[in-house]
N, C-alpha and C positions, 0 to 999 in steps of 0.2 A: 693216658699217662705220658707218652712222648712230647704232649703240648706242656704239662707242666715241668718235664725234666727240660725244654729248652729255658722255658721261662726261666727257672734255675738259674739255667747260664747264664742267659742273661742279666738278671739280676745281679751276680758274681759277677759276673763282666763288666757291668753299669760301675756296680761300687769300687770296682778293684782298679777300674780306668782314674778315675777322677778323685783316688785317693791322696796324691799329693798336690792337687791344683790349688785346694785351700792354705797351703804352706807356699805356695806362688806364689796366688795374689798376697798372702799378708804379709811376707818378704816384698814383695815387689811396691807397696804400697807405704812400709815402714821404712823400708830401705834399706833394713837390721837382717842379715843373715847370719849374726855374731854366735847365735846358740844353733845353727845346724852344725852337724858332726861331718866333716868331710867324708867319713869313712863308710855313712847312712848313704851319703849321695851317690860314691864310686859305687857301692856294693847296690842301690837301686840300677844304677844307667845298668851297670854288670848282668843282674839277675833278670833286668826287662828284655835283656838284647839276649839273654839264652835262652829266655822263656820261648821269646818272638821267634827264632831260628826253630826252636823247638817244635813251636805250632806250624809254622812254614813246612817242615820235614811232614806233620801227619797230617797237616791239610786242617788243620783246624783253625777255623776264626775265630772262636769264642779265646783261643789261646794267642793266638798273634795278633789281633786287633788290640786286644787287653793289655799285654803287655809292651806295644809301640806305644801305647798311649802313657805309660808308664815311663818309658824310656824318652819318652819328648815331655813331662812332667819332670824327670829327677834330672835332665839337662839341662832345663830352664832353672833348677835350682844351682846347678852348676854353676852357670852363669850369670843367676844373680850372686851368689855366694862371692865369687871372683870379683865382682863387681862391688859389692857391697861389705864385702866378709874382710 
């Protein structure tokens, strides 16, 4: 049971990482950041960098890998946004 409750994680981890990369690349390729919500973007960087601190505090990777990755995902939207928006 331990081997399927990591997989779990990780599976949660996999999907949860790499859930704004596709809003990236198709910003980043259309150039158009016109219909992201500024307020999506602050409240991701926000939520990923308290998650990660969070995870850091109890030692958990599945929780601070996950959401760094999130937080360098909703930056890069930042920054296209700024750029393109």
């Amino acid at each position: 049971m331990p081997d399927l409750i990591f997989l779990l994680g990780l599976s949660g981890s996999v999907t949860a990482s790499v859930l704004f990369f596709p809003q990236v690349w198709s910003s980043y390729k259309t150039r158009s950041t016109k219909d992201l919500s500024w307020a999506i973007i602050l409240i991701g960087i926000a939520n990923g960098a308290i998650w990660t601190i969070y995870g850091l505090l109890k030692a958990d990777a599945f929780i601070y890998v996950t959401n760094f990755m999130i937080v360098i995902a909703t930056s890069m939207l930042f920054v296209l946004k700024r750029k393109y928006g």
